[in-house]
N, C-alpha and C positions, 0 to 999 in steps of 0.2 A: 653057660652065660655068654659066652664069644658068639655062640651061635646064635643064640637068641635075639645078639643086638644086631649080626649078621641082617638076618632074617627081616628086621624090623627096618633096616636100611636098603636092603630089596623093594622091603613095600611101598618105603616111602618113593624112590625112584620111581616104580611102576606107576604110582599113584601119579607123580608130576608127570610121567610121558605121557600118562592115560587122559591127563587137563589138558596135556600141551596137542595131546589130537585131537580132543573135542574143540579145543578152544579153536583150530586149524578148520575141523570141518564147519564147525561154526562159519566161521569165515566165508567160507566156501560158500556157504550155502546162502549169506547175506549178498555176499557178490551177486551168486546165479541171480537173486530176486532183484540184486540192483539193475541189471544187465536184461531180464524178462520187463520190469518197470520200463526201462528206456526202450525197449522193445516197442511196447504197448502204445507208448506216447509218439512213437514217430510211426507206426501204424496209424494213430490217430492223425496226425498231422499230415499225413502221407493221402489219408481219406477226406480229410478236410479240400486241400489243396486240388485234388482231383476233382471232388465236387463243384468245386472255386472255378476252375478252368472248363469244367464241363457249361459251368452256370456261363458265364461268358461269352465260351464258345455260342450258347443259343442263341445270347442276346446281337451277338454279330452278326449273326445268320440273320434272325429276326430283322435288323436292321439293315440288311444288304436287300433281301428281298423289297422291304418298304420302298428304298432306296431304288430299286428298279423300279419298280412299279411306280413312281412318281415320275421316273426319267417317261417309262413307256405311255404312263395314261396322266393329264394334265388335267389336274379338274380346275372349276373355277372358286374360288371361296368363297363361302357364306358372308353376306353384309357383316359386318364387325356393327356393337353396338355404337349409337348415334358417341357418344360422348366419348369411345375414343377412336373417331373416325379421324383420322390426319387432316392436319389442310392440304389445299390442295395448291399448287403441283408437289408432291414429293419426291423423294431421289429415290426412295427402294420404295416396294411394294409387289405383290404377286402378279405372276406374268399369268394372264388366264386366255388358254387358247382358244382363237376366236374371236377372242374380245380385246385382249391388251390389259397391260398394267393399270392397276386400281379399278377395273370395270370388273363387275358384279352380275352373275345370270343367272335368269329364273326365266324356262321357257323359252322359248327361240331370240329373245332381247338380250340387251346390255345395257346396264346404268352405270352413269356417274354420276356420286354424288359431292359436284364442286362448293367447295366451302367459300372459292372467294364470291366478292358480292359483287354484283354489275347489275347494270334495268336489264328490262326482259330483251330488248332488240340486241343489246353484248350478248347475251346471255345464249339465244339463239346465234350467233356468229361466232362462239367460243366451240358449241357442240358441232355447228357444221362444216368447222374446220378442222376438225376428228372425224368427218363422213358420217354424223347425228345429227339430233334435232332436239330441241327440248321434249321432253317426256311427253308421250299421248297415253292418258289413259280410258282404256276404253274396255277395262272387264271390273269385276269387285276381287278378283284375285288377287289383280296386279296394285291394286288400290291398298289391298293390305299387306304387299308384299312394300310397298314404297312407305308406309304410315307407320308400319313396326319399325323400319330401322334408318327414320330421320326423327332427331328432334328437333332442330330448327324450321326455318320457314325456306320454305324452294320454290322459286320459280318451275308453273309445269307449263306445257306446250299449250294453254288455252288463252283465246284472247275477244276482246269485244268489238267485231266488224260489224260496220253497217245494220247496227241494231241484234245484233245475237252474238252466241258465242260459238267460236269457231277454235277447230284444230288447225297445229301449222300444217297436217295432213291436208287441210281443205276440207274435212267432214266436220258437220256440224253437233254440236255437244247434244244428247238428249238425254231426256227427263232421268231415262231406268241407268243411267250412265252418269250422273251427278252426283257430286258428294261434297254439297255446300254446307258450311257449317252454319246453322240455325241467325238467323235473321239476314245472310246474305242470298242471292245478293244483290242489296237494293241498299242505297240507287247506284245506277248502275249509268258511266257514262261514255262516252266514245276515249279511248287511251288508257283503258281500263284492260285487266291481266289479273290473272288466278296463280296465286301461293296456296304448295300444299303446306299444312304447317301438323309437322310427326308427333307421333307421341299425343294427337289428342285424340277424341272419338271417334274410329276410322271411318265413319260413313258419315262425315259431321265437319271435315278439315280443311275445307278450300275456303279461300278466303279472296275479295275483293281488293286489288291496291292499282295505283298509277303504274302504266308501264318505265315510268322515266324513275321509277325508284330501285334503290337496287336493293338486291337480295342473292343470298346462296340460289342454284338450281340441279335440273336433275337431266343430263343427257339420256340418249336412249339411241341405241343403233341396232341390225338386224345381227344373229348372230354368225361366225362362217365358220365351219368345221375346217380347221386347216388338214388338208388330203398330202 
């Protein structure tokens, strides 16, 4: 009988050390999986971050290059459109080599297009004391390069001498070189002076007015490659 309750107090023993090591490796082994999990996720974050820095990195590079290549090659910029053209004089704006701040090139030229108003004889003494002249146009290029990116009315470099129309160049205006808008322009009288006016029909946009009136205009000088 002694023995038998012996025996039975044996097993129960074994029985709890045999819990208390499973229960131990248990343990163990949630740990390991907690400790692989945390592994895993700063692995992940460790790839993340690397990627993060790498992404960056290009973008710097990307923009260092840009960045030179602006310093080394100066381009001029494209007309902005008419409506959010600045008035004119501004304090900032693009420096374009060859031309100067707020001038604009297409082709061996340079325009500006001044917002303030003056008659045509200011308007002419504004540009040629910038080393220009009010605008000649004398191709259908240049005609729609100046018509797409004005929509006000500009005085250009033509005017009514001695019964014709004359550039301030001293060449006279002809027929394949006009771009009168439909019923002008008549009559036509001595003191008289050609507004382009943007944004209408481009082969349709010159208009008739007094020269003693004022209006925006449009400088034009040669271009210089600075060496």
């Amino acid at each position: 009988m002694d023995a038998q309750k012996a025996t039975e107090v044996e097993i129960k023993e074994l029985t709890s050390a045999e819990v208390k090591y499973y229960r131990d490796e248990k343990d163990k082994v949630e740990e390991t999986k907690d400790v692989v999990r945390k592994l895993k996720l700063h692995k992940r974050i460790s790839v993340f971050f690397l990627v993060l820095t790498l992404l960056l990195l290009a973008v710097v590079l990307v923009l260092a290059i840009k960045l030179n290549e602006s310093k080394s090659i100066q381009k001029c910029p494209d007309p902005p459109a008419e409506e959010k053209k600045p008035s004119h004089p501004v304090s900032q704006g693009n420096q374009c080599s060859g031309c100067g701040k707020d001038w604009y090139k297409t082709n061996t030229s340079c325009y500006l297009f001044v917002r303030e108003r003056l008659n045509w004889t200011q308007s002419r003494e504004e540009c040629q004391k910038q080393g220009a002249d009010l605008v000649v146009i004398n191709n259908e290029k240049l005609q729609n390069f100046l018509w797409k990116y004005t929509g006000l009315m500009y005085w250009i470099g033509l005017h009514y001498s001695e019964n014709k129309w004359m550039w301030v160049n001293n060449t006279a205006l002809t027929k394949s070189n006009s771009y009168w808008a439909r019923g002008q322009p008549n009559p036509v009288a001595q003191g008289s002076c050609a507004l382009l006016k943007g944004k209408w029909p481009n082969n349709h946009n010159w208009h008739v007015n007094p020269c003693d009136k004022t209006s925006h205009y449009i400088c034009q000088k040669r271009f210089e490659v600075d060496e």
